[in-house]
N, C-alpha and C positions, 0 to 999 in steps of 0.2 A: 504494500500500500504506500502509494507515492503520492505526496503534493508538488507535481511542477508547479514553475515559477507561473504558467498560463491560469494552472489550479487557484495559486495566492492571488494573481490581478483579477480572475473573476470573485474569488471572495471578497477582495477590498471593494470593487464595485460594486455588490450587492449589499456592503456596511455603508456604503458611502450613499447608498440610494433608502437608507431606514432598514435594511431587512436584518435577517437575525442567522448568526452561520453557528453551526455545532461544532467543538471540535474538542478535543482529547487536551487534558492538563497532567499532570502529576499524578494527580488521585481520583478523580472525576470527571465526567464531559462536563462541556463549558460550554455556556449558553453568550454568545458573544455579540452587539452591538453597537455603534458609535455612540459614544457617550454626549457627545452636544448636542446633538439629532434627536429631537423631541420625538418624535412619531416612532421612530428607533426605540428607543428608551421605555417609552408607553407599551408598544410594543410588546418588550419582554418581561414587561409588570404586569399586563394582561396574559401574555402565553406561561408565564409561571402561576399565575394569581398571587402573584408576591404584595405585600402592603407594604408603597411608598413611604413607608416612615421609619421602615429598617435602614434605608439607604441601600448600595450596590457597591461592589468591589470593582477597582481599576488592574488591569493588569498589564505589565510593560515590559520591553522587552530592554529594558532600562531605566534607572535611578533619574539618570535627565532626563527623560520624556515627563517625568510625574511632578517635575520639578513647577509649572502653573498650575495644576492641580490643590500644590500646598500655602498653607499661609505665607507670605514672607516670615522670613527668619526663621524657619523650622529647620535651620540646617542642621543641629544636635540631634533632633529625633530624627532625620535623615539619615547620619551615618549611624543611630543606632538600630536604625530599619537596615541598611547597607552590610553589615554583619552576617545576617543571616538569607542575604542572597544572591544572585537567585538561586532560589528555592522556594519551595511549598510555607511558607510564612510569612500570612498576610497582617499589615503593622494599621492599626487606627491612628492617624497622622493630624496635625491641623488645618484645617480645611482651608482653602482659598474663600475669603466670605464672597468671591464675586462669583460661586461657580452654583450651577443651576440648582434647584431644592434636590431636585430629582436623584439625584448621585449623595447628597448627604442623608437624605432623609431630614427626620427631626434630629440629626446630631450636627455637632458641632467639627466635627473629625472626617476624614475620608479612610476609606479602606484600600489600602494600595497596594501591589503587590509587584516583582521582578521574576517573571517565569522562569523556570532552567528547563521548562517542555522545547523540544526541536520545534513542535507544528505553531505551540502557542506565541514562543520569544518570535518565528516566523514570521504567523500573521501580522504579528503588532507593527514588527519593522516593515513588512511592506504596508501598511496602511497607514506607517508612519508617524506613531503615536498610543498611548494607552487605550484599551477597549473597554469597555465593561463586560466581565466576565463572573455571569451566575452560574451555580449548576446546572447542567440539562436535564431539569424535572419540573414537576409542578410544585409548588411548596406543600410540605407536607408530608412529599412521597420520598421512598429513597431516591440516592442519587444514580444517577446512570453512571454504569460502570462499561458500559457497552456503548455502543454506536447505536446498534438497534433500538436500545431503552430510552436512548434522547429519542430517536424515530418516532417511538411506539407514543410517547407523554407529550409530544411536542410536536406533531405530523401537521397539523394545517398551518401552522407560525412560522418551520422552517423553511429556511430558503436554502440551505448549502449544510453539508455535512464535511468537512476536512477527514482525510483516512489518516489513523496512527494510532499509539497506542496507550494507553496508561503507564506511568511509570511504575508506580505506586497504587495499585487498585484498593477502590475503597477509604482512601485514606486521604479526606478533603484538606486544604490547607489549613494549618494552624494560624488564628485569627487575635493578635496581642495587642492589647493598648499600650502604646510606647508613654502616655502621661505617668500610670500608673504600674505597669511593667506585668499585670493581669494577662492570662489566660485566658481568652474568652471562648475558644473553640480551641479541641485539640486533645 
């Protein structure tokens, strides 16, 4: 199972046009869309039935990309988020206040993450930028561990499926508040 470089420009063109691509992380499939892109975004809070007020995870195939994403001056919790990756732990950071509700929720913080996945660090470099990256489920249900089971939970919302594999099946990223040095998933 192969993503050519033809595979990643038709995925970015489908992020870039609101729609929603699945594709294999660490631990779980990722339910992935442009994060400024309203309709986008809406989108995948409707195909999950997720409530807006969790917020959603950014995931990048790099530390600068995420860098308008945070408040100024976060640069401490920056490199204490930078320790541990990429890898599968995702840091609660301080948010940029100018960035849509949508992405924070009702917190104050954003969820950002640096992938060490080949398909996921891929996508984001060719699309140039952090994603937003939920599970491929509907809330509630377990996560997809498989291709198929984003398929099966997610079939009229998807637009593109990327092929590859889990690193780590099962085993969703660990989710820390860098204010407070918590555990919050994991």
């Amino acid at each position: 199972m192969y993503n050519s470089p033809y595979r990643l420009r038709h995925a970015v063109r489908i992020l870039r046009a609101g729609g929603l691509v699945a594709h294999p992380t660490e631990g779980v499939w990722g339910l992935a869309c442009d994060p400024l892109l309203p309709i986008a975004v809406m989108g995948l809070l409707a195909a999950k039935r997720r409530d807006p007020d969790k917020g959603l995870i950014l995931v990048a195939d790099s530390s600068a990309s995420l860098l308008p994403f945070l408040a100024p001056g976060s640069n401490a919790e920056l490199e204490q988020a930078k320790a541990t990756w990429p890898g599968p732990t995702t840091w609660l950071l301080p948010a940029n206040p100018a960035l849509p509700w949508w992405l924070r929720g009702a917190h104050e913080t954003i969820a950002v993450r640096v992938s060490a996945h080949p398909v996921t660090s891929a996508l984001c470099r060719a699309y140039g930028g952090p994603l937003v990256s939920s599970s491929a489920n509907r809330s509630g249900h377990a996560a997809a561990r498989h291709a198929w089971q984003a398929r099966a939970q997610l079939r009229p919302w998807l637009d593109m499926v990327l092929a590859g594999d889990l690193q780590t099946p099962g085993q969703p990223s660990v989710i820390k508040d860098v204010a407070t040095g918590a555990t919050l998933r994991g």
